[in-house]
N, C-alpha and C positions, 0 to 999 in steps of 0.2 A: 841410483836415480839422481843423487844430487850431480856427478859429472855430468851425465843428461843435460843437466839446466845451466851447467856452465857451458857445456858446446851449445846453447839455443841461444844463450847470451850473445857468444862468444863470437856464433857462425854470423852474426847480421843480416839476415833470408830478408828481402823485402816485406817476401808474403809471409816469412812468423810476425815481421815485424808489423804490417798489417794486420793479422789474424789479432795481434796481442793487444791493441789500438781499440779493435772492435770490441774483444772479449774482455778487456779492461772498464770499456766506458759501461758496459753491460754490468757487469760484477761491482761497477760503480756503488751501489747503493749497497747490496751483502757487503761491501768491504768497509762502508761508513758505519755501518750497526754491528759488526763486527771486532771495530777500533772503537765504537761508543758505547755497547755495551757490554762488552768481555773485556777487551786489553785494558781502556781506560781505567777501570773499574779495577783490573790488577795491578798495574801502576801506580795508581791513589793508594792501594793497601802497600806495596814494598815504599814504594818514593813516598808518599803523603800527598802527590798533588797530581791530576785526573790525566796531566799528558807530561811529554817533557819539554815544553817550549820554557818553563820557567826555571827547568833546572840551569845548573850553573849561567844562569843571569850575572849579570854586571852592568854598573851604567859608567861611563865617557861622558860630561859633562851631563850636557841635558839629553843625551840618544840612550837608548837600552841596547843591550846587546845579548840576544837568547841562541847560543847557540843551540842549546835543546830543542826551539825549532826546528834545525836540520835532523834532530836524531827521530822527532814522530813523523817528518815528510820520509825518513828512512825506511821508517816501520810500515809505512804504511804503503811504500814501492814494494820493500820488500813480501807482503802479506798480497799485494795486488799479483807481483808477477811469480810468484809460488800457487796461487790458485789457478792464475791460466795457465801455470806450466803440468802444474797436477792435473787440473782437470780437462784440460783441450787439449795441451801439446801433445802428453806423453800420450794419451789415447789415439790420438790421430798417426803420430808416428808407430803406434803397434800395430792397425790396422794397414797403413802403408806397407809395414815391414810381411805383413800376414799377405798383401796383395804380390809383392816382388816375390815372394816363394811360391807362389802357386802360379805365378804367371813365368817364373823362371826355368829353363830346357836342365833338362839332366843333366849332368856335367860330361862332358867326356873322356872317355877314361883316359888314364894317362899311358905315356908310350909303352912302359916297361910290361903294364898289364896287359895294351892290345898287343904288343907281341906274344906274351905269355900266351894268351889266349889263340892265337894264332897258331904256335908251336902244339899246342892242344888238341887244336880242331885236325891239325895234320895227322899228330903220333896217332890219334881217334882213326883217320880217313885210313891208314897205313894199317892198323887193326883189323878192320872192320874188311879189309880189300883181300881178297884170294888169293895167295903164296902161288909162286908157279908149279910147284908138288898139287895144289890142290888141283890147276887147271888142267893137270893131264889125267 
């Protein structure tokens, strides 16, 4: 599954990338009570402090600098496009995949077998056909 989510990454599709636009801003709110009342809540108990904007903090004269910000806006792409990918993508591409097989032609045989089969139907036709002993 996880290759899955790297080729959905990976491919750029307008329309995943659409679909993921809608069903992100949608899952907007499960992802906020999800990161406020679960992760956060796990992060305070390992880290001691509710996100990681404040980890490895530093301050530059008078500016702060949290790079731990970049790591909860991470957690929280990352927690966004794992649910659309779990919950929309991969289903829609199983039903897609479920629609090409059943809309798909038989394959045709290959040559070695239509000849085989050919060679078959003849030794059959050759059998089955009256010897010239029998026809007199």
């Amino acid at each position: 599954m996880l290759q899955g989510f790297k080729e959905f990454v990976a491919r750029g599709n307008a329309v995943d990338l659409a679909v993921g636009v809608v069903i992100g801003a949608a899952f907007g709110g499960v992802v906020t009570a999800i990161v406020e009342k679960v992760l956060n809540p796990l992060v305070a108990g390992i880290v001691g402090q509710p996100n990681f904007d404040d980890v490895l903090a530093f301050t530059l004269g008078d500016a702060t600098v949290q790079p731990g910000a970049v790591v909860t806006a991470l957690v929280n792409f990352l927690l966004v496009a794992g649910a659309i990918y779990f919950l929309v993508v991969t289903p829609v591409n199983r039903l897609a995949a479920r629609r090409r097989d059943e809309d798909a032609e038989p394959a045709a045989p290959a040559d070695d077998v239509r000849v085989l089969t050919e060679i078959r139907d003849l030794l059959a036709a050759q059998a089955s056909a009256p010897t010239d002993a029998e026809r007199r």
